[in-house]
C-alpha positions as CSV (number, residue, x, y, z in Angstrom):
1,X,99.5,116.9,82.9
2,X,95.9,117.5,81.7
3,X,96.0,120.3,78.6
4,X,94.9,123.5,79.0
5,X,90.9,123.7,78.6
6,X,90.4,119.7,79.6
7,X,87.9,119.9,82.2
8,X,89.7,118.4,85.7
9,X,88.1,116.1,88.3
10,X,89.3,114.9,91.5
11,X,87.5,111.9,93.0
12,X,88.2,111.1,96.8
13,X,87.6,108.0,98.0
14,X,90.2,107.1,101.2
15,X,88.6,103.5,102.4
16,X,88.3,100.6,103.3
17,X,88.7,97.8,100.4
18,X,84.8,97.0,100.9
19,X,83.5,100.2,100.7
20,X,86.5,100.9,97.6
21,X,85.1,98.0,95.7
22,X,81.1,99.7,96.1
23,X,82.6,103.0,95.0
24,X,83.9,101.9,91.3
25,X,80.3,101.5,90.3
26,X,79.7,105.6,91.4
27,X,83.3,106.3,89.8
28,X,82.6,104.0,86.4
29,X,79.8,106.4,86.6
30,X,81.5,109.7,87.0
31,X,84.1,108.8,84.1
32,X,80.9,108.3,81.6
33,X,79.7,111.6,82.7
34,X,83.2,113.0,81.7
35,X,84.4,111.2,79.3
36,X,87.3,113.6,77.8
37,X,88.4,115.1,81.9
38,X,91.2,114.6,83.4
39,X,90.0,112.7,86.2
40,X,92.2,112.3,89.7
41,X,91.8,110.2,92.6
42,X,92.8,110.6,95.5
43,X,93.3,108.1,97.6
44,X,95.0,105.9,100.2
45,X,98.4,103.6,99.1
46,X,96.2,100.1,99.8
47,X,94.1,101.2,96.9
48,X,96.6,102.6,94.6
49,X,97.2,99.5,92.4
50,X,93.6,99.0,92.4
51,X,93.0,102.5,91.5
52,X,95.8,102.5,88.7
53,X,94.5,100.0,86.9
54,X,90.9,100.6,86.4
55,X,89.7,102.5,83.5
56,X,88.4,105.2,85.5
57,X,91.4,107.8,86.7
58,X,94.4,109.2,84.9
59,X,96.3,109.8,87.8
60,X,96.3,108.4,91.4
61,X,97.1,110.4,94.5
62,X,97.4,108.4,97.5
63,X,97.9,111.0,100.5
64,X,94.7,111.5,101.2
65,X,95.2,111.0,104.7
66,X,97.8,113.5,106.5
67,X,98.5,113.4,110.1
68,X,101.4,115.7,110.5
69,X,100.8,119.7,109.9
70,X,103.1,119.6,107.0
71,X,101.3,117.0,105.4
72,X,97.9,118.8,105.6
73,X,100.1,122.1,104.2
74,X,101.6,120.5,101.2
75,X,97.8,118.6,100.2
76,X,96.3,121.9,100.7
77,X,98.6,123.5,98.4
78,X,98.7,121.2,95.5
79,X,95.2,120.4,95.5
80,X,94.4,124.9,95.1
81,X,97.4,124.7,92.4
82,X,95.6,122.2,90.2
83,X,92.4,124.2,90.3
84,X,89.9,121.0,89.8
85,X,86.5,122.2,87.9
86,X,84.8,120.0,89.9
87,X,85.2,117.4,93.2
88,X,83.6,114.1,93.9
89,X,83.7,113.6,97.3
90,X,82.5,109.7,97.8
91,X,83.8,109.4,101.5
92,X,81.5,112.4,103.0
93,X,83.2,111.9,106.6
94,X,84.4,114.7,108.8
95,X,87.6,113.6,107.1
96,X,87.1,114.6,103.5
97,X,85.1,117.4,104.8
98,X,87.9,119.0,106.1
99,X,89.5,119.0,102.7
100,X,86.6,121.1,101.7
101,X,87.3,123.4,104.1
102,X,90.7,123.4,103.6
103,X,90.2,124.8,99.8
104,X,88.3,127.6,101.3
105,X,87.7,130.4,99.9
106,X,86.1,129.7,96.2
107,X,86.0,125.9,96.6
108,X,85.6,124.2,93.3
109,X,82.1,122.4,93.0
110,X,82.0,120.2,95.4
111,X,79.5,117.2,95.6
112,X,79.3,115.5,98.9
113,X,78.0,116.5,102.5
114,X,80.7,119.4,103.4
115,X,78.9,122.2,105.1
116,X,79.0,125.1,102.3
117,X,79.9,122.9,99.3
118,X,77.6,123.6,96.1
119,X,76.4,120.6,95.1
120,X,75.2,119.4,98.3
121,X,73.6,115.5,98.9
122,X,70.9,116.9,100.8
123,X,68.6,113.4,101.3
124,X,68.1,113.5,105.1
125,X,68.0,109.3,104.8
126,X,71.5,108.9,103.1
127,X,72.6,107.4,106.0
128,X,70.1,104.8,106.0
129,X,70.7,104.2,102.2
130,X,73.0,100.5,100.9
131,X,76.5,102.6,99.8
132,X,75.4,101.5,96.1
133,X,72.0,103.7,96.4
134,X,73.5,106.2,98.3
135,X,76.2,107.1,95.9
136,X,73.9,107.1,92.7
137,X,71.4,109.3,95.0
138,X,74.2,111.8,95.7
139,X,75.6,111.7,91.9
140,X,71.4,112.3,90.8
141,X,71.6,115.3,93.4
142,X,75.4,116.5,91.4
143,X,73.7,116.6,88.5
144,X,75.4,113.8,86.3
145,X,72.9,110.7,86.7
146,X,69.2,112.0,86.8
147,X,67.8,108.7,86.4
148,X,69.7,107.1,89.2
149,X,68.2,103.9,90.5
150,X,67.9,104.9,94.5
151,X,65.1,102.2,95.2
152,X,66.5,99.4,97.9
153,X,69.1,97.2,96.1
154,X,68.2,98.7,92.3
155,X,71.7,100.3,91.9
156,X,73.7,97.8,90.4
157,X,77.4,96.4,91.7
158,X,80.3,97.3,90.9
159,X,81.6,96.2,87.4
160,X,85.1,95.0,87.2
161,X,85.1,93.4,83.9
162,X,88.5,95.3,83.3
163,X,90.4,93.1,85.6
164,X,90.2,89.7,82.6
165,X,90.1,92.7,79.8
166,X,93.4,93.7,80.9
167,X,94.6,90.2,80.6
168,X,92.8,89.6,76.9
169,X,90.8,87.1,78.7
170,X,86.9,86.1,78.3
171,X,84.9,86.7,81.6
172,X,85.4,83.4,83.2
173,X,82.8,80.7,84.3
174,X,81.8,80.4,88.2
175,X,82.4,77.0,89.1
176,X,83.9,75.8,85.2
177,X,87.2,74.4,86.8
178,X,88.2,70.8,85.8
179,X,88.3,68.0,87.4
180,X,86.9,69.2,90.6
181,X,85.5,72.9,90.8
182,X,86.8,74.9,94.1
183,X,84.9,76.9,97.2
184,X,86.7,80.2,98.3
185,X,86.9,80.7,101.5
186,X,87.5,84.2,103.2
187,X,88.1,83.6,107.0
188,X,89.6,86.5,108.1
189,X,88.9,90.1,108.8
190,X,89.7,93.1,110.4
191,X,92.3,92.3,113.4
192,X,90.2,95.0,115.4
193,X,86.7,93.2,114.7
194,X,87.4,89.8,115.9
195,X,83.1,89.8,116.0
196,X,82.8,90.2,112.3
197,X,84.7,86.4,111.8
198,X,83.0,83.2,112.1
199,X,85.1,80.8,114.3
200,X,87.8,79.1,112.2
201,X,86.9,75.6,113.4
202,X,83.7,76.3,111.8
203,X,85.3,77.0,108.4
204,X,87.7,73.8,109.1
205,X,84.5,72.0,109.8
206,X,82.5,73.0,106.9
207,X,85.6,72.8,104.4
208,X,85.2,68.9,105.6
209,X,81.9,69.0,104.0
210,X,82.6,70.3,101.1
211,X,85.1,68.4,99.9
212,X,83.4,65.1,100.6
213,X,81.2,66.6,98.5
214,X,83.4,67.1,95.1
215,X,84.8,70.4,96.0
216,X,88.5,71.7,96.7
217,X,88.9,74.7,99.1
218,X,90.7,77.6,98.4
219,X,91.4,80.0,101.3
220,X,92.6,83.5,100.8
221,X,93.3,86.8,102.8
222,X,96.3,88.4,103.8
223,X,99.2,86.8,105.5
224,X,98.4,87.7,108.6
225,X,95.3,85.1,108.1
226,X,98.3,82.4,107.2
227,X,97.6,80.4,110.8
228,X,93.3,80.4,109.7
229,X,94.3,78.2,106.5
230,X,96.6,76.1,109.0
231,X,94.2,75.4,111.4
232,X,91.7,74.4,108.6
233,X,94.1,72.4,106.5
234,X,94.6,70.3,109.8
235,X,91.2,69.2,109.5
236,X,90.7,69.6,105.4
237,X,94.5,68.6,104.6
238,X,93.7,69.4,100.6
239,X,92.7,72.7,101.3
240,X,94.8,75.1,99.2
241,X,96.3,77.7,101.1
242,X,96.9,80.8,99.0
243,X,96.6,83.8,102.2
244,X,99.3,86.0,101.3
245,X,99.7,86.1,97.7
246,X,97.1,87.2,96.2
247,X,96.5,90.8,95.0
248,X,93.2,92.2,94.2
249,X,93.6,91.0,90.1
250,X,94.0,87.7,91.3
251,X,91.4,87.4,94.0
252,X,89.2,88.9,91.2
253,X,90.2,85.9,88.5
254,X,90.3,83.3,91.3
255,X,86.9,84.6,92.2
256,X,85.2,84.3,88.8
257,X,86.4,80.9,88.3
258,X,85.3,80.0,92.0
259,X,81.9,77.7,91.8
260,X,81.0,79.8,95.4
261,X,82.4,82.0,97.7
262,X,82.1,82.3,101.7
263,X,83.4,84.1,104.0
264,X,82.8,87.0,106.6
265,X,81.8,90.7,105.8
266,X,85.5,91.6,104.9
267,X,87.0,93.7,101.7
268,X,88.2,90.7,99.5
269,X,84.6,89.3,99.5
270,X,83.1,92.4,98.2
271,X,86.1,91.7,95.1
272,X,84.8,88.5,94.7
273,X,81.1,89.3,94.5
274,X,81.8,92.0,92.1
275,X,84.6,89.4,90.0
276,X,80.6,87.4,89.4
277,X,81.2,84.7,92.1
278,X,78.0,83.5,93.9
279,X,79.0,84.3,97.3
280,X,77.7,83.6,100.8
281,X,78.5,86.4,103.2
282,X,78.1,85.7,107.1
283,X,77.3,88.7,109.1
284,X,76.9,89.3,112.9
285,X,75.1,92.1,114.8
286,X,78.5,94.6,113.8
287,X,77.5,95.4,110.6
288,X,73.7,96.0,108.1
289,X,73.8,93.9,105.5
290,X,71.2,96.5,104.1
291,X,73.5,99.2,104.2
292,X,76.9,97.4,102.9
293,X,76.8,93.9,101.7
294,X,78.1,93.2,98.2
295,X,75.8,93.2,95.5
296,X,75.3,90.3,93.0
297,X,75.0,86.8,93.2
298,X,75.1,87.0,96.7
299,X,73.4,85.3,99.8
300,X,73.3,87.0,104.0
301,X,73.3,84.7,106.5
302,X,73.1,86.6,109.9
303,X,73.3,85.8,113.7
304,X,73.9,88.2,116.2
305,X,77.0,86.3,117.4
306,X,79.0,84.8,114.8
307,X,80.3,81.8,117.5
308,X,76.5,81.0,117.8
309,X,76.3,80.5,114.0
310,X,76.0,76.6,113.5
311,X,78.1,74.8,110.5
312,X,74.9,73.1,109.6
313,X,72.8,76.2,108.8
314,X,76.0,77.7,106.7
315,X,76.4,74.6,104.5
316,X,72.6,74.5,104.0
317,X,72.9,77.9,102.7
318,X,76.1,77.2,100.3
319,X,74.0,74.0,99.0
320,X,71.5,76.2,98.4
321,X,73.3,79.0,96.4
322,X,75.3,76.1,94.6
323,X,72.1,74.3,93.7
324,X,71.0,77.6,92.1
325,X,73.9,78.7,90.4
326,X,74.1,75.1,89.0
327,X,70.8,75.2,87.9
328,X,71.8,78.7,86.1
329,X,74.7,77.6,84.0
C-alpha cells in the first residue's frame, strides 16, 4: 500500500509485446518524473512478468481488459477506491478510453486522448507519429518532459539495461560469443497475420548461408513456432532450436550476445533491438516501419509481399549490418 500523502500513478498500457517494449521508454520516463509515487500499471497477464520486473511500477494490475459486466464493475470500483492523482494512459484506444469514462464524474488527471480528460494530447498528427515520438509528444503535452525529442526517429528506444542488472551482469557484447558467434532468427508472428512472416523456406535457405559463413543459428518464438525451426533445421541441421523456452529475460540476454538479429515485424524482435542487438527487421505492406519499427541498431527491409522478398536481397542486408557492426566493435 502506498502511505498516506505519496502521490499515486496508474499507467495503462494493455498491448501487444511490440508496442509494450516502445512503451518502457515513455514509462522509464514517467518514473523520473515521479520519482517517490507509487506508480501502478495496469496491464494485461502476457506483460505481467515483464512488467514486475522492471524498475518502473510498484505494483502490476493485469485486468485491464474485462469482457463480462462484472468484470468492468469490480475494475471500475477499485480503480475510484484508490483515488490515483494522476493517469497515464499510453494505449489511447476506444478501449482505455472507456476507462476514462468509466471514472466519471471527477476523473483524476488524465493524459491521453479520452474525450473530456484534462491533460489532453491534442497534436492532430499523433497518429502519423513512430510510437517512440508519439509518446514523448503526449508526455511534453502532460506536462512532465518539455524538452521531448518529437522530431522523426529523435526519441530514443527503449532502455532495458535492468534485464543483465538484475542478474549482476555487465551489458553483454553483440556478436562476442566463442568459437563461432550466432544469428537470431525470429520466424514467426502473429497466427492471424500470416502476411507479416517471410516464408520459412526463405529463413531455412538463408540460415544455409550463414552458417557456411562462420555463423550458428538460433531460432526463437513461442512453441507454437516449434515446426518453423523444424523445417529450417532440415535444411540448416545445426541450427539451434530454442522456440518455446525462452521468456522475455532471456530473449533479452540471448539477444545482446547475438552478433545480428532477423526476423519479421513481431514482439520479440522489438526485445531484441532494445536488449542492443543489430537487427534486421523484414516488413511487408501490413505494417509502417515509420510508425513502429524498433529503434536502435536496426535495419528495414520492405516488400509489399513478404513471399516476393528474395533470400539474396535479405542476406545482402545482414552482410551489410554485420560488416558494420564489425567494423564498430
Amino acid at each position: 500500500m502506498a502511505h498516506r500523502g505519496v502521490e499515486k500513478i496508474l499507467v495503462i498500457k494493455l498491448s501487444a509485446l511490440g508496442d509494450f517494449v516502445l512503451a518502457l521508454a515513455a514509462m522509464k520516463k514517467i518514473r523520473e518524473a515521479h520519482k517517490k509515487a507509487h506508480i501502478t500499471l495496469l496491464t494485461t497477464p502476457p506483460f505481467e512478468a515483464l512488467a514486475k520486473s522492471s524498475p518502473y511500477f510498484n505494483a502490476v494490475q493485469t485486468d485491464g481488459r474485462p469482457e463480462t459486466f462484472g468484470q468492468w464493475t469490480a475494475l471500475r470500483k477499485r480503480l475510484r477506491a484508490a483515488n490515483y492523482n494522476r493517469i497515464y494512459d499510453l494505449q489511447t484506444s476506444a478501449h482505455s478510453n472507456r476507462l476514462f469514462h468509466l471514472l466519471r464524474p471527477g476523473p483524476p488527471a488524465w493524459s491521453g486522448i479520452a474525450l473530456g480528460c484534462s491533460l489532453p494530447h491534442r497534436n492532430a498528427l499523433r497518429d502519423s507519429m513512430h510510437t517512440l515520438e508519439r509518446q514523448a509528444d503526449q508526455l511534453m503535452y502532460a506536462g512532465i518532459w518539455p524538452d521531448a525529442p518529437t522530431a522523426p526517429g529523435t526519441a530514443p528506444g527503449p532502455d532495458i539495461s535492468w534485464v543483465w542488472k538484475a542478474q549482476g551482469a555487465e551489458r553483454p557484447v553483440p556478436g562476442a560469443v566463442k568459437p563461432r558467434p550466432y544469428v537470431m532468427f525470429i520466424p514467426g508472428g502473429s497466427a492471424h497475420r500470416p502476411e507479416k512472416r517471410w516464408p520459412v523456406e526463405n529463413y531455412a535457405e538463408l540460415a544455409r548461408i550463414l552458417y557456411a559463413r562462420g555463423y550458428d543459428i538460433v531460432i526463437i518464438g513461442g512453441v507454437q513456432e516449434t515446426p518453423l525451426a523444424h523445417a529450417i533445421q532440415r535444411v540448416a541441421p545445426r541450427a539451434r532450436d530454442l522456440t518455446g523456452r525462452t521468456d522475455f529475460a532471456r530473449i533479452a540476454v540471448l539477444g545482446a550476445k547475438a552478433a545480428l538479429a532477423i526476423g519479421n515485424d513481431t514482439g520479440p524482435l522489438h526485445v531484441v533491438a532494445a536488449a542492443g542487438a543489430p537487427t534486421l527487421v523484414l516488413f511487408s505492406s501490413a505494417s509502417d516501419p515509420a510508425l513502429t519499427a524498433p529503434r536502435g541498431r536496426v535495419r528495414t527491409v520492405q516488400s509489399d509481399r513478404l513471399s516476393e522478398l528474395p533470400v539474396a536481397k535479405v542476406a545482402q542486408a545482414a552482410s551489410a549490418l554485420l560488416s558494420e557492426t564489425a567494423g564498430a566493435a
